[in-house]
Structures are given as C-alpha cells and as structure tokens.
C-alpha positions in Angstrom: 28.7 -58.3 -83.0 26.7 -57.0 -79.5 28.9 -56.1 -76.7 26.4 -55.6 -73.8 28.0 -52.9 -70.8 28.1 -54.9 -67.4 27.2 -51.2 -65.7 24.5 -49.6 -67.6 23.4 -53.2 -69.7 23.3 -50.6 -73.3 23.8 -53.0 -76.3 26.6 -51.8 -78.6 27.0 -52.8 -82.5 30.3 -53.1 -83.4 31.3 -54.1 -86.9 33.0 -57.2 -87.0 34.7 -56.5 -90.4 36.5 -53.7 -89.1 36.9 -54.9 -85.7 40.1 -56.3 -84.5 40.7 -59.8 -84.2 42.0 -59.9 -80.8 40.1 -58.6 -77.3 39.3 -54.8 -77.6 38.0 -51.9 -75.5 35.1 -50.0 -76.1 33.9 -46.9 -74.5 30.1 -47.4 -73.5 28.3 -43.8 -75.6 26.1 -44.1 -72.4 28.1 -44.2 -69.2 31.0 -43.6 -70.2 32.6 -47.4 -68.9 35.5 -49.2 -70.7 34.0 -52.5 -71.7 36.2 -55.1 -72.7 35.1 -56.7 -76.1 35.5 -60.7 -75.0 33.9 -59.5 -71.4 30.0 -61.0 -72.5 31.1 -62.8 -75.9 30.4 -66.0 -73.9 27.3 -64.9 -72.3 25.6 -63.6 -75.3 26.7 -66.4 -77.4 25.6 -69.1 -75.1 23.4 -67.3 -72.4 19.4 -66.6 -72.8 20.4 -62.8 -74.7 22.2 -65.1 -77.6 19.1 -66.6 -78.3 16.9 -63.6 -77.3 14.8 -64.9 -75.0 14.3 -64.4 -71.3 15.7 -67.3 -68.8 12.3 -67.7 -67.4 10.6 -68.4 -71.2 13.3 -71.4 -71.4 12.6 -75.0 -71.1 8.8 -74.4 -70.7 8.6 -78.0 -69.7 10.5 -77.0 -66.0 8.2 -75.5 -63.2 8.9 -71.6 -62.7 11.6 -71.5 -60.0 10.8 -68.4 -58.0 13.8 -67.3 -55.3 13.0 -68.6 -52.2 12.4 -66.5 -49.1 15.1 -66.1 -46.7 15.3 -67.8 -43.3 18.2 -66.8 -41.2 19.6 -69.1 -38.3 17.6 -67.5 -35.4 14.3 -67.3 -37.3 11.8 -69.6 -35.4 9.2 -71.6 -37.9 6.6 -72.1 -35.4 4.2 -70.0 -36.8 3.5 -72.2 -39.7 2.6 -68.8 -41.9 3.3 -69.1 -45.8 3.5 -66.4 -48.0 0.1 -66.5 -49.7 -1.2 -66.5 -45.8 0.9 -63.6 -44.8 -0.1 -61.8 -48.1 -4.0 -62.2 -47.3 -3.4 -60.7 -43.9 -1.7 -57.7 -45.2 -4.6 -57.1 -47.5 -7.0 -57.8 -45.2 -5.1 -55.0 -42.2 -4.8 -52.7 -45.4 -8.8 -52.8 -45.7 -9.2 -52.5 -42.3 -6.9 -49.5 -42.2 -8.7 -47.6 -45.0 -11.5 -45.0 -43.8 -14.9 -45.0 -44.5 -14.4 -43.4 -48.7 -11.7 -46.3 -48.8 -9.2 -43.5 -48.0 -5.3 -44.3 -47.1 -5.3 -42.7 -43.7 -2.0 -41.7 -43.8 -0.7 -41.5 -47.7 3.1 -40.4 -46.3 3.6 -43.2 -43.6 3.3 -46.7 -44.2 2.0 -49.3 -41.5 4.6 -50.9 -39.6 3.1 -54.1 -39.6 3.0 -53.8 -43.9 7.2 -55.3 -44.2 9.0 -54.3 -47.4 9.6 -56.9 -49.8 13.0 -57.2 -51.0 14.7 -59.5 -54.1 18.0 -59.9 -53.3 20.3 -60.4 -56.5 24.0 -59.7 -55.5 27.2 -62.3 -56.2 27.2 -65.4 -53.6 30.0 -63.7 -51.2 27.5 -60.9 -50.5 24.0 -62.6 -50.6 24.2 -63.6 -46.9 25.2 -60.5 -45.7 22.9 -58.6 -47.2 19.8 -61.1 -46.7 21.1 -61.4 -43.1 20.8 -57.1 -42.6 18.0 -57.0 -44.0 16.0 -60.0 -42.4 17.0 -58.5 -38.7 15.8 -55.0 -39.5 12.6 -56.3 -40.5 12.4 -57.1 -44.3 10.8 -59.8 -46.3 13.7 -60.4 -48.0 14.1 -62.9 -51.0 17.7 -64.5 -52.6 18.1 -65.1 -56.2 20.3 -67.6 -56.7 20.5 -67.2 -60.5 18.7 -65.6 -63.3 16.0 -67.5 -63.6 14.5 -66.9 -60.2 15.4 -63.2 -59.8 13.1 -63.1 -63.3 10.2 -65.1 -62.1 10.4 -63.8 -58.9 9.6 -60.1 -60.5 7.0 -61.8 -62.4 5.0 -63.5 -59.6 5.6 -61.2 -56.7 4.4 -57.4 -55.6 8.1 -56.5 -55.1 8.9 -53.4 -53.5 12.8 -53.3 -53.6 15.3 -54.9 -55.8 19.0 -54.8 -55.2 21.1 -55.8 -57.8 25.1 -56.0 -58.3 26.4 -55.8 -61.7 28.2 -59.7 -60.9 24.7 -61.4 -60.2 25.0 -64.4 -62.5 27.6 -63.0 -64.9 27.2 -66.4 -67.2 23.9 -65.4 -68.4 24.4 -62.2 -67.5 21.7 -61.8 -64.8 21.9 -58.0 -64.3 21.7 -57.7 -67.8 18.0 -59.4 -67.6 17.0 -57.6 -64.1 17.9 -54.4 -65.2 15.5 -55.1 -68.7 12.5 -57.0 -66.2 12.8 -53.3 -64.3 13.0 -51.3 -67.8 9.6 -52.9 -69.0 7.2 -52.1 -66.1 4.9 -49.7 -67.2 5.4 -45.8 -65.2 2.7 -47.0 -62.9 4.4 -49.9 -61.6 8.4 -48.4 -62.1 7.3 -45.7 -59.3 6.6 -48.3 -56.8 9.4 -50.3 -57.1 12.5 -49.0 -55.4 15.5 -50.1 -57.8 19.6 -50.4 -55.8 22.5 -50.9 -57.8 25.1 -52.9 -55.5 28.5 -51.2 -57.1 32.3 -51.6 -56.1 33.2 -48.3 -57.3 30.2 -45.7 -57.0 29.9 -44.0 -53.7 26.8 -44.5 -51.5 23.7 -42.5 -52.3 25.6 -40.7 -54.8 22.3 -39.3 -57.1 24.2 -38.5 -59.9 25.9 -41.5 -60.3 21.8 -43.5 -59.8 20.5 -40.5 -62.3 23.0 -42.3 -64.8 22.8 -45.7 -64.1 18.4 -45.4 -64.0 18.1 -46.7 -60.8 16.5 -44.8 -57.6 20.3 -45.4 -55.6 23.4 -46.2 -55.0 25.0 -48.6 -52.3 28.9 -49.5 -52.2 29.7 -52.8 -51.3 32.2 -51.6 -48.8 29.2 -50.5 -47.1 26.6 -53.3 -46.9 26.8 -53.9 -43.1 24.9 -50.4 -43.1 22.8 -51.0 -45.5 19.5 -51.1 -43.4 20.2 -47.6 -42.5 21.1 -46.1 -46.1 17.6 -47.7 -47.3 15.7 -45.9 -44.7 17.3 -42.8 -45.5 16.5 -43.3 -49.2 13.2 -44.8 -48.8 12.4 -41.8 -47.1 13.5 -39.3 -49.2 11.9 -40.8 -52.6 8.5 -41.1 -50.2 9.1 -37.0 -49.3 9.3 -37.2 -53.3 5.9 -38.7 -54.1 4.1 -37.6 -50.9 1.6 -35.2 -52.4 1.3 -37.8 -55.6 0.3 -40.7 -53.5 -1.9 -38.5 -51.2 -3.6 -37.5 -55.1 -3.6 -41.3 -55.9 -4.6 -42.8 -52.6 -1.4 -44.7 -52.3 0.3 -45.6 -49.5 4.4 -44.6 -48.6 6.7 -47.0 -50.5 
C-alpha cells in the first residue's frame, strides 16, 4: 500500500497485512506531517500515480493541453502579439544586449523589458487572485487548470517561477506531479527555476520551513494580496545568491 504526503509528496510503504482495516495516521519520516491513510487511496488508485504514468503521457491520441496565458479584464488585445512572437523579441533584445565577446552586460540585473514567466498552480478560489497580482506587477503569468497543463506547460515552456499549493488538483494529485516535473530537471536547469510552495500553515519566507519542503520559498495564503512584493524580495535575495556564479557562467539575474 503507497500513501503519498500531500506536503513534501515522499511515498510511504505501509504493510497492508499489518495495517488496520479502518483509516489510519501516519507520521511522514520526512517532514514530520500526519498523513491520513484514506487521504490519496483514491488518487493513487484511480489517478495517473496508480497507473504510474504522468497525466501528460495519457491518452496520446489528445493534443498536449498547455495552461493558457492569463488575460485579466483591463488587458487590451490590440497588439495582436502571441507568445512565440513575444519570445523571438526577447531573444532578439537579449542579443542585442550582449557586448561584443557575447558578454551579459550586467550578470546581477535583469532587463526590465525580459518579464518573468510564471505557472500558476494554486486551488480555483486562489488562481484569480494570484494571476490577477501578478499580471498587474508585470508577469507573464500562466493558470493551470489541472494536472495535465501544469505538466505540459513545464515541458514546453522556459519557465522561470512556479507556484504551487499542496490542493492544486488533489484528484490526481497535481502537486504530487509538479513537485516530481521540478525534482527531475537536471542542476542546470533546477537553479533557474524559482520553485513557491503556496501553504495554509507555513509562515512567509520562512527558509527553514522551504529548506524542508525543497523549494526556494515560502508564501502563506493569508498573504497573497502581497505576493508581488515577497517575490521581489526573494527573487532578489536567491540572485545576491548566484551573482558571482552567473557572472562565471554568463547568465543573466533570475
């Protein structure tokens, strides 16, 4: 029997022979969280993790279904700009911005016109919120609505956030995937991507708490509506963090 822990996603073995019949509690060996025994049994049982495959390997026949990006009530669509167009700019203004031994100028800052990409992948009662903050303050910002397009999303897409609450898509356990899509990424790749657990309990931008749950920080949903403000803060710490690497590396600021 696998009991998977809705905060840290570690896999447990319990014995079914010596198990009880009825719902238990188990104390996760890896973050210390009670997790209730019948808490995933549906999920794993009936979810992509039952059959251990990823969402986004199912039904091969279906398109990918990437999450699509968000469009608030005061953005204007006259500009007519896709994504693949706005990408080729970027890489064009980041060519343009190199020097003459194809040099970042700056390795510590990074350009303001370069927006952060963001995959949103929080419960529905949050997701507007948070896309809504984020959109205003200048983000690219992407909503996943379920599993399946947070995962494909990662896939197809230069990401350079992720936020993730432990609730996103508990049927088929969506964290549970994220969190593994983020675990997989080779070091290369996990240092520039900038991973947010969304948590109803763990105080904001408390390190030890993102130290044990192997993500970069920590946001409490009581304080979303700040939640442009706590990212600059962090971003800019973890970029103090790798300044002299990505001078070394010729990478530009997260």
């Amino acid at each position: 029997m696998i009991i998977v822990c809705q905060s840290c996603a570690t896999r447990l073995q319990v014995d079914e022979d010596k198990s009880p019949t009825r719902p238990f509690n188990v104390r996760c060996p890896k973050c210390n969280t009670t997790v209730r025994s019948d808490a995933t049994h549906t999920a794993s049982d009936q979810g992509a993790l039952g059959v251990g495959e990823s969402p986004s390997t199912e039904h091969k026949r279906y398109e990918p279904a990437t999450a699509p990006a968000y469009q608030s009530d005061t953005a204007t669509s006259e500009t007519g700009n896709d994504s693949s167009t706005e990408d080729a700019i970027r890489t064009m203004l980041t060519l343009l911005n190199k020097g003459v031994n194809g040099k970042v100028d700056n390795p510590g800052a990074r350009p303001s016109w370069d927006c952060r990409k963001v995959l949103i992948c929080t419960s529905e009662p949050h997701r507007d919120l948070v896309a809504r903050r984020l959109t205003e303050s200048g983000y690219q910002v992407y909503v996943a609505a379920d599993t399946r397009q947070a995962v494909e999303t990662m896939r197809s897409n230069q990401l350079d956030i992720v936020l993730l609450e432990s609730q996103f898509d508990p049927t088929e356990q969506g964290s549970v995937f994220v969190v593994r899509e983020v675990n997989v990424l080779r070091p290369a790749q996990r240092r520039r991507l900038f991973f947010v657990l969304v948590s109803p309990a763990l105080r904001t931008m408390d390190m030890h708490s993102a130290f044990l749950n192997n993500v970069n920080s920590v946001v409490n949903i009581n304080d979303l509506e700040d939640l442009p403000r706590i990212l600059d803060v962090a971003l800019r710490e973890y970029n103090e963090l790798y300044r002299e690497f990505n001078g070394a590396f010729n990478l530009a600021a997260l």
